[in-house]
C-alpha positions as CSV (number, residue, x, y, z in Angstrom):
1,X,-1.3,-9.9,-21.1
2,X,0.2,-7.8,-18.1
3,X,2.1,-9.4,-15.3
4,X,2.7,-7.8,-12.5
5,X,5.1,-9.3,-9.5
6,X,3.6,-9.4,-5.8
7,X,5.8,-8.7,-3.4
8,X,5.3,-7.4,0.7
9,X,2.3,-6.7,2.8
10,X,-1.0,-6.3,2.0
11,X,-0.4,-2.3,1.1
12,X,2.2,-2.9,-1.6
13,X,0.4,-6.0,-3.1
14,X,-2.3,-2.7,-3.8
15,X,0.2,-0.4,-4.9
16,X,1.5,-3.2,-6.9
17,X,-2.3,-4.8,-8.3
18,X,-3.2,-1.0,-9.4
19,X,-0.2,-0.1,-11.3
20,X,-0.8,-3.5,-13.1
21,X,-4.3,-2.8,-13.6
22,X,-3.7,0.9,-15.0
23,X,-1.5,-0.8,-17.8
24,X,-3.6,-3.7,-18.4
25,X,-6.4,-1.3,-18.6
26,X,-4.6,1.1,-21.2
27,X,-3.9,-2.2,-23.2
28,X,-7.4,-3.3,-23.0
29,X,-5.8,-7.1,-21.9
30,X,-5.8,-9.6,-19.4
31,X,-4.0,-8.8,-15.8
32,X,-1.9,-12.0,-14.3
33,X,-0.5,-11.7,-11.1
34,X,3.1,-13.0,-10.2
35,X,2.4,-15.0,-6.7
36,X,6.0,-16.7,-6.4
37,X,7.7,-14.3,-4.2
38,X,5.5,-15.0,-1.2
39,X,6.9,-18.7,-1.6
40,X,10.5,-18.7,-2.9
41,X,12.0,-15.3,-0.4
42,X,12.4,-15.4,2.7
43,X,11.8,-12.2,5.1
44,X,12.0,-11.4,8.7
45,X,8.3,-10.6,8.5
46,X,6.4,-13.4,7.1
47,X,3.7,-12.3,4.2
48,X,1.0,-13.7,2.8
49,X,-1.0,-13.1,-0.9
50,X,-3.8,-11.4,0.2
51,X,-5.4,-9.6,-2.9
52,X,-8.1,-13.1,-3.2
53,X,-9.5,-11.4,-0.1
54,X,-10.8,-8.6,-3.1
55,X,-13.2,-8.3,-6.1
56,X,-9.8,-8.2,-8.4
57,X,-10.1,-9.2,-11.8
58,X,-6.3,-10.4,-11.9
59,X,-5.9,-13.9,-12.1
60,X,-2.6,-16.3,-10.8
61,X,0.0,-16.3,-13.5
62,X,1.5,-19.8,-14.2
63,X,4.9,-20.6,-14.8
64,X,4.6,-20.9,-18.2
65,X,3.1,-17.1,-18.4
66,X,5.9,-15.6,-16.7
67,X,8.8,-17.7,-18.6
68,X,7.2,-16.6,-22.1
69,X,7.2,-12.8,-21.4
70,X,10.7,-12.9,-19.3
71,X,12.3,-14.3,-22.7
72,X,12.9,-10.8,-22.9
73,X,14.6,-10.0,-19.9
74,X,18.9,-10.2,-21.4
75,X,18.3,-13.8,-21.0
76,X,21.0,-16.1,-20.7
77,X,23.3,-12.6,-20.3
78,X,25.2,-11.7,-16.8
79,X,23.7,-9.1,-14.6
80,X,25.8,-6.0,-15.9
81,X,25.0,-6.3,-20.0
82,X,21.4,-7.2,-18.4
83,X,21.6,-3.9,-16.3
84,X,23.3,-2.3,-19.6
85,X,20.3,-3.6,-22.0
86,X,18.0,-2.1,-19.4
87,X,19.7,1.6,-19.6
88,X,19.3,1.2,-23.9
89,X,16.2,-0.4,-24.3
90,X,13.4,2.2,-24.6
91,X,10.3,1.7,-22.3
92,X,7.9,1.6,-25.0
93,X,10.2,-1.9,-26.1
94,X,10.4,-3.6,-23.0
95,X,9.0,-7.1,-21.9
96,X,10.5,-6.9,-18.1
97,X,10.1,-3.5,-16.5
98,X,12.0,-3.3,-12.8
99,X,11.1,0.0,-11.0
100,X,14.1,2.5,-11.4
101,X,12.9,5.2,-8.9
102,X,10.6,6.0,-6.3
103,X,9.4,9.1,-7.7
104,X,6.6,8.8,-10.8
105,X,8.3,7.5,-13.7
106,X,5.8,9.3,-17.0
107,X,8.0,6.2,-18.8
108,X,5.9,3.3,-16.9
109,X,2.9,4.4,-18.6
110,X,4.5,4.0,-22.5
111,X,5.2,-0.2,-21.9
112,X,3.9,-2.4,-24.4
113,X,1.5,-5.1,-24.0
114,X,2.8,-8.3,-22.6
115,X,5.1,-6.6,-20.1
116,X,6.4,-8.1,-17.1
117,X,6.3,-5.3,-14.5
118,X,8.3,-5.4,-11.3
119,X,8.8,-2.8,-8.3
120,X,6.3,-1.1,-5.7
121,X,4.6,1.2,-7.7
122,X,4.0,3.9,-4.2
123,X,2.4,7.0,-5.8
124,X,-1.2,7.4,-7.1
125,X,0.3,9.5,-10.2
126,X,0.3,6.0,-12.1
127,X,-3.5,4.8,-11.3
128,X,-5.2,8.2,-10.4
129,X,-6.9,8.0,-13.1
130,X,-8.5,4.6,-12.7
131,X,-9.8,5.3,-9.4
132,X,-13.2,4.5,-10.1
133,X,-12.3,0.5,-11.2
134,X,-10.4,0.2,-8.1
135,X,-13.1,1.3,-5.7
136,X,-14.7,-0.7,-6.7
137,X,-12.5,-4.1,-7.5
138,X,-10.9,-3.4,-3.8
139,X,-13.6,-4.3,-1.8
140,X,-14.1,-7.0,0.3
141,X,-15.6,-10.7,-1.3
142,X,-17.0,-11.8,1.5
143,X,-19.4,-9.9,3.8
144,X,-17.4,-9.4,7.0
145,X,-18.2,-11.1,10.3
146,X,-20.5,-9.7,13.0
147,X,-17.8,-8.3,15.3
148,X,-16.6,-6.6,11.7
149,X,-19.9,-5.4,11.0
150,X,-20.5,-4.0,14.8
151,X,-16.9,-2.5,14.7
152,X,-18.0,-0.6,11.1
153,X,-21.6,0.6,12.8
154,X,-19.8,2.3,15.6
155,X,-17.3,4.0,12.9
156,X,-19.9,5.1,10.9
157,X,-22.0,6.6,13.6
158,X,-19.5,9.1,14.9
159,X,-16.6,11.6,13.8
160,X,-14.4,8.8,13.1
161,X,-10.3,8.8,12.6
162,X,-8.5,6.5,12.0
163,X,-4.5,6.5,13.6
164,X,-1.9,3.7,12.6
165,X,1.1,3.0,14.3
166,X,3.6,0.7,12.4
167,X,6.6,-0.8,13.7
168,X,7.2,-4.9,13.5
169,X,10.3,-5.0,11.9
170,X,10.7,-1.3,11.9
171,X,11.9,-1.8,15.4
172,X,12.9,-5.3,15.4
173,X,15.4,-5.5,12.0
174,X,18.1,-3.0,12.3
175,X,18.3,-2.7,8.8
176,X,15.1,-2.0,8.1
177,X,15.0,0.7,11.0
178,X,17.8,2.5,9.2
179,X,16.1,2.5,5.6
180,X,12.3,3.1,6.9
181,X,12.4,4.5,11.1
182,X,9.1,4.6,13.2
183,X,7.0,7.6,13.3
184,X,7.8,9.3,16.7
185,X,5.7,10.4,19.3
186,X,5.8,14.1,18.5
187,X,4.4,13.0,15.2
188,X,1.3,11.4,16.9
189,X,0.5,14.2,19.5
190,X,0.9,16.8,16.6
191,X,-1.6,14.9,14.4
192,X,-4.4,14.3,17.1
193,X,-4.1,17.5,18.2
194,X,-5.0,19.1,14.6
195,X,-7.8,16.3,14.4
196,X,-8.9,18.4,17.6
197,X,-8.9,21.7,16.3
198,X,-10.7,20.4,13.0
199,X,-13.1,17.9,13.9
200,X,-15.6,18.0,16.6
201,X,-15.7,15.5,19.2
202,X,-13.8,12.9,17.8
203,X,-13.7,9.2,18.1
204,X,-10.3,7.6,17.6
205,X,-9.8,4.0,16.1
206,X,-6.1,2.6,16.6
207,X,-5.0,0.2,14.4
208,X,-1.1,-1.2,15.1
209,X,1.4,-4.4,14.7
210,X,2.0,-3.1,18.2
211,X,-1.3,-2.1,20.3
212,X,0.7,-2.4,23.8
213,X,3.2,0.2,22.7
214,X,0.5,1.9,21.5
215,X,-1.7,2.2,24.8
216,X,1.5,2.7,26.5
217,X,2.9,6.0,24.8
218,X,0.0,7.5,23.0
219,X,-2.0,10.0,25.0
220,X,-5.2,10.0,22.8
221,X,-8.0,12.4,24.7
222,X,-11.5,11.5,24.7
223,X,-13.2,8.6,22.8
224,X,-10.9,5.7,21.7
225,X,-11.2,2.0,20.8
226,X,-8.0,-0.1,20.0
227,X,-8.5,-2.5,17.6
228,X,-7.4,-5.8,17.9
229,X,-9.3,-8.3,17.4
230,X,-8.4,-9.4,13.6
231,X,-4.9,-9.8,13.9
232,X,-2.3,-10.5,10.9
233,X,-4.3,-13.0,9.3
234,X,-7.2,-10.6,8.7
235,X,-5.4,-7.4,8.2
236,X,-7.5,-6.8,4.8
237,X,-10.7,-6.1,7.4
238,X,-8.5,-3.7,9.6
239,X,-8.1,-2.1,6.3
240,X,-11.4,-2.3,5.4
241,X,-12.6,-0.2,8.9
242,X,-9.6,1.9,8.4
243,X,-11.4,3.2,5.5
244,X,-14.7,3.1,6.5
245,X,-13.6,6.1,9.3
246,X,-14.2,9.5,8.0
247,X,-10.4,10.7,8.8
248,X,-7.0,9.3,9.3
249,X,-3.6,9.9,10.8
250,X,-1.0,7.7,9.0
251,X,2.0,6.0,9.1
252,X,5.2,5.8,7.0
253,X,3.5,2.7,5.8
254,X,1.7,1.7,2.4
255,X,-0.9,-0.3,4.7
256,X,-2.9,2.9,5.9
257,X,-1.9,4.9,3.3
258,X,-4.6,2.9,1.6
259,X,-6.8,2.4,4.1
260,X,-6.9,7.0,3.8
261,X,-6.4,6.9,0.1
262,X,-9.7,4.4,-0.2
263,X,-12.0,6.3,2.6
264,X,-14.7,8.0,0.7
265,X,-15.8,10.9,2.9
266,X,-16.1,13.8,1.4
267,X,-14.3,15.8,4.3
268,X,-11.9,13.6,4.8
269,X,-8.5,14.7,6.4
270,X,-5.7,12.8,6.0
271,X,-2.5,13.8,8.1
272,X,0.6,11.8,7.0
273,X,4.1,12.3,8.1
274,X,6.4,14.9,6.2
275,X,9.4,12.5,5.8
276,X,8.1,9.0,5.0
277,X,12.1,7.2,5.0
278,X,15.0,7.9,7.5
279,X,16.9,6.7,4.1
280,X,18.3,9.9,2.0
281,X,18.5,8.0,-1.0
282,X,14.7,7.9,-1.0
283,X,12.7,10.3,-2.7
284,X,9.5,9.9,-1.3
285,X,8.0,13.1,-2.7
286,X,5.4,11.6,-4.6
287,X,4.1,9.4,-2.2
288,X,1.9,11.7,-0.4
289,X,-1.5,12.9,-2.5
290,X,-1.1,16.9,-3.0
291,X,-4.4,17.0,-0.7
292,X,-3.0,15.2,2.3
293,X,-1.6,17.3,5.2
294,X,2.0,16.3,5.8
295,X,4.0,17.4,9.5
């Protein structure tokens, strides 16, 4: 049995479900999924499980799951001789795994079976391999409404890209602004205008925690459709469209990272920004896909 912990928006619970499916599928064993956090820790932006919105095959972990394969996490030890047995305790040995870098840890990959696993998992490295399984396990449950479904046609019937903007509590928590910073509006004018040298007659689909600021300061030429009528409480079929368009201008966010990394065009062209953290103690070097086009 793998558990992996859930933890942030809808992107991370991905980057989160995948790395737990890669090991569960290595192990040939069941996948349980750590739900607690989204009711015992408080944060300035409110999140909500949102991976039952998917063909999964994880299932909730109970409390009595996660207790028995936490026995071996130092238990009953302080937090330095817990942080010490982490340092000495080989991978390979583990029951509790907490994510020591945001780079691709090879390591992650040698756990045993019944592991608990615990971080944000942000670089395809660890699940490339599994792509196929989570194609197809991430799609949607139920068939999407009829504004959904009109909203897809139109995406599919032109040269479609789609642009994030994320900010939320980028902009509104000023420690979160220092760590993560907002994609700025050079960044946006430099990415439509490659989609313009590239792609012929684009149509551009806006998805944002922030539309207004979005209409306000973006200057996006010819076709364009803001889309806002899901809101936060169906953000998994904003992520869905995201993917359906057939190219996509990212933000520093694990959101439409996936809703790129899932599109299935071909052709695709995905444009994601160079420096992904304002934070220098965040190597994000992995984070971007070798065939994604970073300015």
């Amino acid at each position: 049995m793998i558990i992996v912990r859930l933890k942030g928006g809808l992107g991370n619970q991905l980057s989160q479900y995948a790395l737990g499916r890669k090991i569960a599928h290595l192990h040939n064993t069941e996948l349980k999924l750590d739900t607690t956090w989204f009711t015992t820790i408080s944060s300035d932006t409110p999140r909500t499980y949102r991976l039952n919105n998917y063909n999964i095959i994880g299932t909730i972990a109970s409390a009595k799951e996660i207790q028995l394969i936490e026995r071996g996490r130092a238990q009953g030890r302080g937090y330095l001789l817990s942080k010490i047995s982490d340092l000495l305790t080989p991978m390979y040995r583990r029951t509790y795994v907490r994510e020591r870098m945001h780079t691709f840890d090879k390591a992650i990959l040698t756990v045993p079976d019944n592991v608990y696993l615990d971080g944000y998992w942000q670089t395809e490295k660890y699940f490339k391999d599994i792509e196929e399984i989570l194609r197809r396990e991430v799609t949607l449950k139920d068939e999407p409404d009829s504004i959904n479904l009109e909203m897809a046609e139109r995406i599919q019937a032109c040269h479609s890209v789609s642009l994030h903007v994320r900010r939320g509590d980028y902009v509104s928590n000023p420690t979160t602004q220092q760590f993560h910073g907002c994609c700025s509006i050079d960044y946006y004018n430099r990415a439509i205008s490659l989609i313009e040298e590239k792609v012929d007659d684009p149509s551009f689909f806006i998805f944002s925690d922030d539309l207004p600021w979005a209409k306000e300061n973006l200057d996006i030429p010819g076709e364009k459709t803001f889309v806002a009528h899901n809101g936060p409480e169906k953000e998994y079929c904003d992520l869905w469209l995201m993917s359906l368009c057939q190219h996509h201008i990212i933000a520093n966010s694990s959101f439409s990272w996936w809703g790129a990394w899932l599109g299935q065009d071909a052709e695709k062209m995905v444009i994601a920004p160079r420096r992904w953290a304002l934070s220098e103690s965040f190597d994000t070097s992995d984070i971007i896909p070798d065939s994604w086009i970073t300015i």
